[in-house]
PLY file of the C-alpha trace (Angstrom):
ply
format ascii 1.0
element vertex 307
property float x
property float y
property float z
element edge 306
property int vertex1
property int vertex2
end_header
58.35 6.80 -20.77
54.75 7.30 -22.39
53.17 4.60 -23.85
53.49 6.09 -27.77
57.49 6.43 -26.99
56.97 2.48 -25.50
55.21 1.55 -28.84
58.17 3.26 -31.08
60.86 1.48 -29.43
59.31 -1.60 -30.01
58.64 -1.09 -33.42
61.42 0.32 -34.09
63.85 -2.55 -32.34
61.66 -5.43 -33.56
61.57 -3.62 -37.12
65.12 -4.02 -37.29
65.55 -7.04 -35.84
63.02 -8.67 -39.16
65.03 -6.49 -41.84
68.25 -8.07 -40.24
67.54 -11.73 -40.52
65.50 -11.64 -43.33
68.51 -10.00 -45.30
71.10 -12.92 -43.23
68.20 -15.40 -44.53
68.20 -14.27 -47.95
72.17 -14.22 -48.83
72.53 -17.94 -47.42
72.63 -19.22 -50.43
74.69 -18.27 -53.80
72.88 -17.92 -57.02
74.30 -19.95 -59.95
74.14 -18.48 -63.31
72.92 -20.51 -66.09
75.36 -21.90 -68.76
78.46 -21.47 -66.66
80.26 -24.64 -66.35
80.63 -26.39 -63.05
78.05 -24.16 -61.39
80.62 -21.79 -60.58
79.46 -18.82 -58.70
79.10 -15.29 -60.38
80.75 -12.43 -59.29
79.16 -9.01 -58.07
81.01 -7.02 -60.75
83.68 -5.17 -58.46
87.22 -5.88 -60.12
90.49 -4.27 -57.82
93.55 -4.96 -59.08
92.67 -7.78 -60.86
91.16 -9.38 -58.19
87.14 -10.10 -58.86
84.68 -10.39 -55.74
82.40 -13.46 -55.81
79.24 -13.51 -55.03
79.55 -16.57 -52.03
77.74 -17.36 -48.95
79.08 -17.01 -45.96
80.57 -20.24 -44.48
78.57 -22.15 -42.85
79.85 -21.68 -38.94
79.81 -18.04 -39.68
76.29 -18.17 -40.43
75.94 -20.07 -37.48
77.33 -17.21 -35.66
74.89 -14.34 -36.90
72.07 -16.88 -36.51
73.45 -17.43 -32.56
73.28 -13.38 -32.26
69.21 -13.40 -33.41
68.18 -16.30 -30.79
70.64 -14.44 -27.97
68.92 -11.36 -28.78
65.42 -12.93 -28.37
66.06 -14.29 -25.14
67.84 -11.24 -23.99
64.87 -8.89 -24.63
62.41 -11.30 -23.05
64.56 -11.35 -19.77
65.72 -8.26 -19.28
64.30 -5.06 -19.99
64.94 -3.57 -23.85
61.91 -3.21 -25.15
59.94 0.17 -24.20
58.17 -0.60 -21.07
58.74 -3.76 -20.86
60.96 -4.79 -17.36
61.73 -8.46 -18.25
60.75 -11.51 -16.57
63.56 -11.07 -14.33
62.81 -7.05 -13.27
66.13 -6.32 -13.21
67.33 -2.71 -13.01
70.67 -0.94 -13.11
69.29 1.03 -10.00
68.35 -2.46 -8.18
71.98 -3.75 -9.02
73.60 -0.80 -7.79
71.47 -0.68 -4.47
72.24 -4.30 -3.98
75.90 -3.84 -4.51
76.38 -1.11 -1.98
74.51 -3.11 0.51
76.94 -6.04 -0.01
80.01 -3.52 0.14
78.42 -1.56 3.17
78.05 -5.02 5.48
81.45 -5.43 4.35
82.57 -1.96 5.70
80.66 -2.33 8.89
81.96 -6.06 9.46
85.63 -4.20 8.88
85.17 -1.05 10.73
82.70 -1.34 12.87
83.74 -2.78 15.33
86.68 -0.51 15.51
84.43 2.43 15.64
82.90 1.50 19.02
86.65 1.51 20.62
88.52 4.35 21.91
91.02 5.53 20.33
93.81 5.35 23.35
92.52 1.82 23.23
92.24 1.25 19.41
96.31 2.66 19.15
97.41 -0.78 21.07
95.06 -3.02 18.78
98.00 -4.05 15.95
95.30 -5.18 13.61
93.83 -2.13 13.84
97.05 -0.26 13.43
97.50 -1.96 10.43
94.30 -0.78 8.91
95.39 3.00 10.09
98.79 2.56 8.53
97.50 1.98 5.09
95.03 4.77 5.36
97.73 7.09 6.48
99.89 6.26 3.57
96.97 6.76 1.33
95.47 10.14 2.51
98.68 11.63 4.59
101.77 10.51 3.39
101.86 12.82 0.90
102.36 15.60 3.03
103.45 14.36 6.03
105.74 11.74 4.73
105.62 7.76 4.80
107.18 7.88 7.99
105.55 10.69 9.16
108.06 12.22 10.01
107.02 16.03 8.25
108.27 17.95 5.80
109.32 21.92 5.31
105.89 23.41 6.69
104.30 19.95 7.25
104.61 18.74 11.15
106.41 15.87 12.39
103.77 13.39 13.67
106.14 11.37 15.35
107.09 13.57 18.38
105.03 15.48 21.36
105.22 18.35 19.61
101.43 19.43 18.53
100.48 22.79 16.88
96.71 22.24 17.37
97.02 19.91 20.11
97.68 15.66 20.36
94.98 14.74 22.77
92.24 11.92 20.74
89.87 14.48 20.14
91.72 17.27 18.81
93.69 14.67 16.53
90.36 13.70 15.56
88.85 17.18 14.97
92.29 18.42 13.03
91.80 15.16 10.47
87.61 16.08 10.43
87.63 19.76 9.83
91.23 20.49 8.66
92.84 23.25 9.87
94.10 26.75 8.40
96.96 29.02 9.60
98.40 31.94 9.02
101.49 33.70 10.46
101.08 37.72 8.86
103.88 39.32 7.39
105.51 41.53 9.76
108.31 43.01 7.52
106.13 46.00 6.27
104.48 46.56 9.78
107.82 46.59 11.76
110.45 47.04 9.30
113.65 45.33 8.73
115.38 46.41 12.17
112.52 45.37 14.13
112.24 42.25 12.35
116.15 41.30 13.46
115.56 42.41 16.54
112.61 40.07 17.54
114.27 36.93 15.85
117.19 37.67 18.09
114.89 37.32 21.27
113.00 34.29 19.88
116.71 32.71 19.33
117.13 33.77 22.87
114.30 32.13 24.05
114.94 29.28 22.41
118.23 28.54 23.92
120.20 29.20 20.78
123.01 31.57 19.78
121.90 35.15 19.50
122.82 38.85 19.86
122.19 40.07 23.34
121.68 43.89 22.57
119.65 42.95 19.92
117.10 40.93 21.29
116.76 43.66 24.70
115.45 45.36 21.56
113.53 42.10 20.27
112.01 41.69 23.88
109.15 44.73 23.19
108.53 43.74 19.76
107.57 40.28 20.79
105.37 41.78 23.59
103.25 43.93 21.46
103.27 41.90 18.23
103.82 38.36 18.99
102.40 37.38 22.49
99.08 37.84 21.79
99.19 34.50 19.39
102.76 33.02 20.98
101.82 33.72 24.29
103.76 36.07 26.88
106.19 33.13 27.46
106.90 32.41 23.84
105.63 28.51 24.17
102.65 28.81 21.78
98.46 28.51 21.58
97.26 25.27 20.06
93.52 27.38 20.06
95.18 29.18 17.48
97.74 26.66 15.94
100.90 29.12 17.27
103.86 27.20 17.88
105.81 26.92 20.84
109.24 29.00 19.83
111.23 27.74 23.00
112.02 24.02 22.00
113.84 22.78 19.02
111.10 22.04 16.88
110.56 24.32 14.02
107.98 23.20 11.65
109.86 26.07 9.10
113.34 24.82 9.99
116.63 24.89 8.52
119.33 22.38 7.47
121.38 23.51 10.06
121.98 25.93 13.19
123.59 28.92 11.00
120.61 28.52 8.64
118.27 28.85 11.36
118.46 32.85 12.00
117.97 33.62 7.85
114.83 31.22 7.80
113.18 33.48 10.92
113.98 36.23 9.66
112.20 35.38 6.45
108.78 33.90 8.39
108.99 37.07 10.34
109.34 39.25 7.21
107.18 37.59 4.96
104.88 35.38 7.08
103.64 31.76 6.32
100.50 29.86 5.72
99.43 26.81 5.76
95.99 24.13 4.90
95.59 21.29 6.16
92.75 19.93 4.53
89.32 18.62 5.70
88.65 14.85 5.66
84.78 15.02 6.43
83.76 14.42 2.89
86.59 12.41 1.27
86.27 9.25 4.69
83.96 7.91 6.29
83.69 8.58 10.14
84.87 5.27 11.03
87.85 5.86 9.09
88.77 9.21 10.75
88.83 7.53 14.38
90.54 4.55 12.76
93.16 7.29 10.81
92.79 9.29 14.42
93.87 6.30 16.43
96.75 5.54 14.27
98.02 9.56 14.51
97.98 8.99 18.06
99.47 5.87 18.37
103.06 7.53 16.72
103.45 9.86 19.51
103.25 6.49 22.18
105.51 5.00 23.52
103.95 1.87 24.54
101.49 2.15 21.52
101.14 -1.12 19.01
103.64 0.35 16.22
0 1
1 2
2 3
3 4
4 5
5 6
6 7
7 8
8 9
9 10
10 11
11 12
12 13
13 14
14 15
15 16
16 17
17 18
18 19
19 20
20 21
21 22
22 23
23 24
24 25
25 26
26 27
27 28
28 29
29 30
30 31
31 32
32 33
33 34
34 35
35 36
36 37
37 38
38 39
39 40
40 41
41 42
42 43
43 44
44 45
45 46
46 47
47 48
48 49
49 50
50 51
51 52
52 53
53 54
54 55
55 56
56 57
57 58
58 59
59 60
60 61
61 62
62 63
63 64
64 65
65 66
66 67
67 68
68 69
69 70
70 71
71 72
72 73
73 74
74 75
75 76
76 77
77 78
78 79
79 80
80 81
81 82
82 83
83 84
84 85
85 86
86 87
87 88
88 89
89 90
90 91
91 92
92 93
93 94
94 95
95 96
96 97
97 98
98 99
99 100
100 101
101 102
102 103
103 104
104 105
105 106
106 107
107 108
108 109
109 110
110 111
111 112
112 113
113 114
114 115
115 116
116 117
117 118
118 119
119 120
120 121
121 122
122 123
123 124
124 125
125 126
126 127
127 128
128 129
129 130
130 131
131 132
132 133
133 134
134 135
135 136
136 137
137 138
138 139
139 140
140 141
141 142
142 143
143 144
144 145
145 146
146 147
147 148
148 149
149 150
150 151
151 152
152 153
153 154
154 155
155 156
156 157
157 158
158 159
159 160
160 161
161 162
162 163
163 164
164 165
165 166
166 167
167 168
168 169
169 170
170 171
171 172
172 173
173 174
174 175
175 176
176 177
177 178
178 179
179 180
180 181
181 182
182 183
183 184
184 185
185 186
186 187
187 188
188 189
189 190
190 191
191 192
192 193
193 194
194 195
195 196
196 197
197 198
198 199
199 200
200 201
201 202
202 203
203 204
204 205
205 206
206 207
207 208
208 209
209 210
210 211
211 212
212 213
213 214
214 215
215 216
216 217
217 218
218 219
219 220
220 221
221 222
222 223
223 224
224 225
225 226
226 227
227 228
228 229
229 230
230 231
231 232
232 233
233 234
234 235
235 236
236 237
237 238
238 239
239 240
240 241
241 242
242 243
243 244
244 245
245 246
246 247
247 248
248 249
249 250
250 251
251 252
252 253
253 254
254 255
255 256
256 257
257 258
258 259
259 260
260 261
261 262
262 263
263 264
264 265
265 266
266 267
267 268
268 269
269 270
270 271
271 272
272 273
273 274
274 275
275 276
276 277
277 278
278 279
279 280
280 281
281 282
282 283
283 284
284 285
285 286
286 287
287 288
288 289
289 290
290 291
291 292
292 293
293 294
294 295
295 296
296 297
297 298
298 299
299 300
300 301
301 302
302 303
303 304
304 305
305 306
């Protein structure tokens, strides 16, 4: 601020300030008119409704309350900073507040998760304090998708089981919650048409152990090689480098309520394909958080993890 802008403000604010009490000043007493009996007060000559407005003072203790505003004022603009350039005899700042206040909540952070941050994270999933910690972040940034008890959704995983799309090893936990991940299974229906498409989900039913069509997936068998296998692998059991899933267990993260469902609802992520975000964490925690959150991830898929 330039020192003419400094000078306005001040003359402006201290301007005011002198109109203000000398017009609180000059109404603190009422005027009595001459020749009215009993020194009654006059009125100001505004009549509603038969009701006439005197011309009183204000009572006493609320004068005393517009004269406690003036002196609070005063000692507010000598302390702190309101006039122009002036800082106050105390310097204070919004900036210095704020910088002091993160400090304070940063040494609280560090005192909270620092400590965690130096452990790792096989170790950190048997710490029950620290579990505790990871639970509530979980249920705050996760839940949502993956369920309070993590146990998944239609197209969300089950974090509970062995069963890892991008792998469950510490790090890639970590880098999955970090960087997020993105997949995306292509629709096949246009590419290999509708008898093709039966065909194949007949030999992934196969190769899952489940009931299929023998003929059928014979036919299925080639599709998968030249299609499938270059994501799914030759064997059918997946590439977490590419976030395919294994299709020769049980787990289906596009499942179905039950067994006879199961055929329609690979035939349809076949046909149409499938995608799915899982979003990055980098800039909504803090790295200590992450390997905290990380740890906790882990420690659902242990056995003899703290729970």
């Amino acid at each position: 601020m330039s020192t003419f802008w400094s000078c306005w403000v001040i003359v402006l604010t201290l301007t005011n300030l002198v109109l203000l009490f000398w017009l609180l000043m000059a109404n603190r007493r009422r005027a009595v008119v001459s020749g009215q009996e009993n020194g009654e007060a006059r009125t100001t000559g505004h009549v509603y409704d038969g009701i006439e407005e005197y011309d009183n003072p204000l009572p006493k203790w609320w004068f005393g309350l517009f004269l406690g505003t003036f002196i609070f004022t005063a000692g507010y603009l000598i302390v702190f900073p309101g006039l122009g350039l002036w800082k106050g005899v105390f310097g204070w700042t919004s900036h210095n507040q704020l910088e002091a206040e993160q400090s304070k909540a940063q040494a609280t952070y560090d005192a909270t998760f620092g400590e965690f941050a130096k452990m790792p994270i096989e170790q950190l999933a048997k710490n029950p304090e620290a579990m505790k910690m990871g639970s509530r972040l979980f249920l705050n940034n996760c839940a949502v998708c993956h369920g309070s008890d993590a146990g998944g959704n239609f197209g969300f995983p089950n974090l509970t089981d062995k069963d890892w799309l991008y792998g469950g090893s510490p790090e890639r936990i970590k880098e999955t919650i970090t960087l997020g991940r993105q997949a995306m299974m292509p629709a096949w229906g246009p590419i290999l048409g509708e008898t093709n498409v039966n065909n194949v989900v007949e030999f992934v039913l196969k190769r899952a152990g489940k009931e299929h069509d023998e003929a059928k997936a014979a036919l299925g068998e080639q599709v998968f090689a030249t299609n499938c296998a270059a994501c799914h692998g030759a064997d059918g059991k997946g590439n977490q480098m590419v976030g395919a899933p294994n299709l020769t267990d049980d787990v289906w993260l596009y499942g179905a309520a039950t067994p006879e469902e199961l055929p329609g609802v690979l035939r349809q992520t076949v046909r149409n394909g499938r995608g799915g975000v899982m979003p990055a964490h980098a800039e909504t925690l803090k790295p200590e958080r992450i390997h905290l959150l990380a740890a906790y991830v882990y420690s659902l898929s242990q056995d003899d993890a703290a729970k």
